[in-house]
C-alpha positions in Angstrom: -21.4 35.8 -10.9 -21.8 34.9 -14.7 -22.8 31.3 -13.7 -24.0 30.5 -10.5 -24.3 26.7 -11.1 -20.8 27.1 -11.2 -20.4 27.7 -7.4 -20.9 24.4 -5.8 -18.5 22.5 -8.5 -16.1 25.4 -8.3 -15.9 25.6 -4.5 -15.5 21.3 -4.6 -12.4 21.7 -6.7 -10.8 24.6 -4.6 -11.7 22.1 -1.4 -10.0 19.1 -3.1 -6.7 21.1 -4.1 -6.3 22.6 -1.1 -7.7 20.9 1.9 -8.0 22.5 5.6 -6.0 19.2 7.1 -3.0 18.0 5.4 -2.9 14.3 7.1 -4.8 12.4 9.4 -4.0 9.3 11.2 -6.3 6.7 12.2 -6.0 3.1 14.8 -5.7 -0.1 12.3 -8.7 -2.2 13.2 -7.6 -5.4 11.9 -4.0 -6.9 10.4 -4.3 -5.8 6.9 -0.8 -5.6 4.8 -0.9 -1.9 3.0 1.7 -2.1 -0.1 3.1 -4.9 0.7 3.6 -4.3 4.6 2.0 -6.1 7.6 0.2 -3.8 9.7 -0.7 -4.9 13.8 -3.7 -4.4 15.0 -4.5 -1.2 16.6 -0.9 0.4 15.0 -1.6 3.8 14.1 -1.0 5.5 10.4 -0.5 8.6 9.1 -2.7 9.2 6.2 -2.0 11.9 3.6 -5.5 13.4 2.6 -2.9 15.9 0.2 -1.9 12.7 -2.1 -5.3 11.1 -2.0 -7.1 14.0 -3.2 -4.2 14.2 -6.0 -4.6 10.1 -6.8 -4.0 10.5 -11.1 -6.1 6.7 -10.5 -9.1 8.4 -9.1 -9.0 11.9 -10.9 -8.2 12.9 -14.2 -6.2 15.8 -15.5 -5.2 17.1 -11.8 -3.1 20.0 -13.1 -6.1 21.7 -15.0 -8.6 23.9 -13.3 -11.9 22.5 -14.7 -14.8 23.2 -12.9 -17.6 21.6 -15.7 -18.0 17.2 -15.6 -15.6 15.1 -13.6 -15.4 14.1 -10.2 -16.3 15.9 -7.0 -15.7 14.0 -4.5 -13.1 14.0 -1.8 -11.5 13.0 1.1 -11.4 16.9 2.0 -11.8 15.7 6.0 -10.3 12.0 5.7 -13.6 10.5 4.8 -16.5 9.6 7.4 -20.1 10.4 8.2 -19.6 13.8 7.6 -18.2 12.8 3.7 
């Protein structure tokens, strides 16, 4: 590999773009209003970890492959402990 720092950043982008679970749902724990709409308690919703990871508000330039600067987080497994 011509750069080896390069791995970590590199493998973070490839995770973000193309994540192992697609959606996730999770159990409302209160009676929040998301966009506009009341949510019950305990409800369940379906969560697309796809469009998060794609948010143009939280990532810049999602089109390009850039690997060097910018943002490596994700919510590759829907967020959590293990995030």
């Amino acid at each position: 590999m011509a750069d080896p720092d390069l791995a970590v950043p590199g493998t973070e982008k490839n995770r973000r773009d193309g994540p192992p679970v697609a959606i996730a749902a999770r159990y409302v724990a209160a009676d929040p209003e998301i966009l506009g709409c009341p949510v019950k308690r305990r409800a369940a919703v379906v969560l697309s970890l796809l469009a998060a990871n794609r948010d143009p508000a939280a990532f810049e330039d999602l089109h390009a492959f850039r690997i060097r600067g910018g943002r490596r987080d994700h919510v590759l497994f829907g967020g959590g402990i293990h995030a």
